[in-house]
C-alpha positions in Angstrom: -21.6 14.1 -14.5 -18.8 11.8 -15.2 -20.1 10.7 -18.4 -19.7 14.2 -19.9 -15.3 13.0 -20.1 -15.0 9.7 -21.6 -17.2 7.3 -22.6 -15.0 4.6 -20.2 -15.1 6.6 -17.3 -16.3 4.6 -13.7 -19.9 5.3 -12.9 -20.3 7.9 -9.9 -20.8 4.9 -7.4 -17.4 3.3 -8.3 -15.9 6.9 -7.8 -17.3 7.2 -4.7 -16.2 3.8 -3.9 -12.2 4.2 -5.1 -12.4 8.0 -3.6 -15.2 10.3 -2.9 -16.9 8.0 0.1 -13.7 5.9 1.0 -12.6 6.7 4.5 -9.1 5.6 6.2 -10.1 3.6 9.3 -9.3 3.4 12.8 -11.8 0.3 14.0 -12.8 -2.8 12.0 -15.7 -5.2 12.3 -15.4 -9.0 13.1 -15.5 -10.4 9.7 -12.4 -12.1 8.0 -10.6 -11.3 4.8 -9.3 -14.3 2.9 -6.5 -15.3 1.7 -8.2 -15.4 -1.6 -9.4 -11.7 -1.3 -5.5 -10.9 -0.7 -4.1 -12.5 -3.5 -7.0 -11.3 -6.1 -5.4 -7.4 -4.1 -1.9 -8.1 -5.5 -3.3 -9.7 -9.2 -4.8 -5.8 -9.3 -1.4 -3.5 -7.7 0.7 -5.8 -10.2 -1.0 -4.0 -13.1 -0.6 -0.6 -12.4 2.6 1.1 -13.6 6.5 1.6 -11.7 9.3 2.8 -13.2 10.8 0.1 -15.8 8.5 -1.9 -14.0 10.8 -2.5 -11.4 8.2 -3.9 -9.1 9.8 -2.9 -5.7 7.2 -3.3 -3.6 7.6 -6.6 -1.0 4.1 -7.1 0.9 3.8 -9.3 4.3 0.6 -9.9 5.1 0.0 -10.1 8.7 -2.7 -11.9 9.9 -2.1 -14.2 13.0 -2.4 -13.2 16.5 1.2 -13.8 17.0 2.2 -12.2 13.5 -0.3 -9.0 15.0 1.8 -8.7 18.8 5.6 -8.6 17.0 4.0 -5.8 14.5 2.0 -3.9 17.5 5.1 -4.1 19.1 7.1 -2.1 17.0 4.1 0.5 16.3 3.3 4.0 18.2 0.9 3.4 21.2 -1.9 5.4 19.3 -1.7 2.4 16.7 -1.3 -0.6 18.5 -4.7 -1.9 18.7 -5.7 -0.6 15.3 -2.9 -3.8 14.2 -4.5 -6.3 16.7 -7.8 -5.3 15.5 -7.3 -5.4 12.1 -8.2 -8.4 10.3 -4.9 -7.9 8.1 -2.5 -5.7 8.0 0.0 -5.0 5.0 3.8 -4.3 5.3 4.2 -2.3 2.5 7.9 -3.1 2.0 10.7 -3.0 -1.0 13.3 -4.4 -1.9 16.8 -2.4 -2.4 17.9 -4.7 -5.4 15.2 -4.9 -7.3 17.4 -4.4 -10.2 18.2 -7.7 -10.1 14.7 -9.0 -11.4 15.1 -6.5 -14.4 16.2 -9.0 -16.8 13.0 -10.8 -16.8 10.3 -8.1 -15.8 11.6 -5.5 -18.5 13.3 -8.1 -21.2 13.3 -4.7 -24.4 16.4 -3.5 -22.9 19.1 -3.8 -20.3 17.6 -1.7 -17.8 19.0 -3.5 -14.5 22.7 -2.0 -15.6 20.7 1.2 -14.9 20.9 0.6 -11.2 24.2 -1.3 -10.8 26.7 0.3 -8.7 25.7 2.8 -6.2 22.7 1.9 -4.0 21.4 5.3 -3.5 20.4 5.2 -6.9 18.4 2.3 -6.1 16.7 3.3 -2.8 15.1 6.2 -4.3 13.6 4.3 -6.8 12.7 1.5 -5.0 11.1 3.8 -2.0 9.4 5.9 -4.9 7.6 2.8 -6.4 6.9 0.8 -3.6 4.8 4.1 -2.2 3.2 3.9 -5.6 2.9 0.5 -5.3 1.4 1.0 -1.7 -1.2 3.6 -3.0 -2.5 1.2 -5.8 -3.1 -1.5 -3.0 -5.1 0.4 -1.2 -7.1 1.4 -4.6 -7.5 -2.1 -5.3 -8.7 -3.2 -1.9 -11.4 -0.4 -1.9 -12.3 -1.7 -5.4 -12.5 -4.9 -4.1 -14.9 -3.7 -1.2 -12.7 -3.7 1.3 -11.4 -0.7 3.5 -8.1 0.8 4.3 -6.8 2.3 7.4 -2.8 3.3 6.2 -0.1 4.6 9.1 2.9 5.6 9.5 3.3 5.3 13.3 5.8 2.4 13.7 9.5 2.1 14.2 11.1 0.7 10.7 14.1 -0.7 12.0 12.6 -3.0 14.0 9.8 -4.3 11.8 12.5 -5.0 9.4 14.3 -6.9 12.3 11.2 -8.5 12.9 9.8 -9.0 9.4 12.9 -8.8 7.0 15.5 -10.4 9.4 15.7 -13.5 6.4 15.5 -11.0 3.3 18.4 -8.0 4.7 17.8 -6.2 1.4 14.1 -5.2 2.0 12.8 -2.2 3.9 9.5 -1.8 5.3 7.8 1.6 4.0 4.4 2.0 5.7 1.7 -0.4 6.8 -1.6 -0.4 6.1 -4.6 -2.0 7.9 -7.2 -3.9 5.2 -10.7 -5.2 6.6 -14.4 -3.9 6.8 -14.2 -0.9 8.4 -16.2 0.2 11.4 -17.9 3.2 10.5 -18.2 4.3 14.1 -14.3 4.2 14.4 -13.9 7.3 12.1 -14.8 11.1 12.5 -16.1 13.4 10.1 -14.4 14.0 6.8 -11.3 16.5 7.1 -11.6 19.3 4.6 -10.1 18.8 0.9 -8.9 21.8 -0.8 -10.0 23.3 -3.8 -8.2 22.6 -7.2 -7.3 26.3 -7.5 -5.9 26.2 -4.0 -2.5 23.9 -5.1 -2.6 23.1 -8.6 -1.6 25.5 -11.9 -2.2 24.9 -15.3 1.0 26.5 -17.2 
């Protein structure tokens, strides 16, 4: 079926992998995710395209039991034990300057005097790419064979006071359990519109 597009398009099992079968989870088994696995995450995100490639995105991995209790801490009760239980979860953070790294990750012009001055400017763009940037980690840690369980259920201004208190410029955006996920943690699939339902062609 694919096929019938592109001869490079993914095979119907990595589709279902990336999208068709991948589930957001609330429950995780008891098996580890390395340190290795993360970083080979990031080497993927990195690729995919931002703006100027700004590169916003700031990612703490949280992974120890103490790192876990200060981030349940800050989360809504419904998602508290989803972070203890999690073998890792990502703060999917950015950084309100990243203008300043500019010079180096787009050299062809002088793109960080886009975003001197005011900071508004700069939030939208770094809260628009980082969310990018956020999406494209959860694509690559499905492609990777992991699973994804993102949420939104936390209080910001205190995992920034608790994860950002060193680095006052960055903001956390959402947070994003990674692991194997329990298949009996999740209900079945919500319903997914047709294309006619919320797209036109014009």
């Amino acid at each position: 079926m694919t096929k019938q597009f592109h001869d490079h398009v993914l095979s119907d099992a990595a589709l279902d992998q990336l999208f068709n079968e991948a589930r957001s989870y609330n429950g995780w088994l008891d098996k580890d995710v390395s340190d290795e696995q993360l970083r080979a995450i990031y080497d993927l995100l990195k690729m995919a395209p931002t703006s100027a490639n700004m590169q916003p995105v700031r990612l703490v991995w949280v992974k120890s039991d103490e790192a876990k209790a200060r981030l349940a801490d800050c989360a809504s009760d419904g998602n508290k034990d989803k972070i203890k239980a999690a073998p890792v979860t990502a703060i999917v953070g950015y950084d309100i300057d990243f203008h300043e790294e500019l010079p180096w990750l787009f050299p062809h012009t002088d793109a960080k005097s886009w975003f001197d001055g005011e900071e508004s400017g700069r939030k939208e763009g770094a809260f628009r790419n980082s969310s990018l940037q956020g999406a494209y980690l959860m694509l690559a840690a499905r492609a990777l064979g992991l699973d994804c369980g993102p949420m939104s259920g936390f209080d910001n201004a205190a995992v920034d006071k608790a994860f950002f208190a060193d680095e006052p410029r960055h903001r956390s955006n959402f947070i994003c359990g990674i692991g194997y996920g329990d298949p009996s943690s999740i209900f079945e699939r919500s319903p997914r519109p047709d294309f006619d339902r919320f797209n036109r062609i014009v």
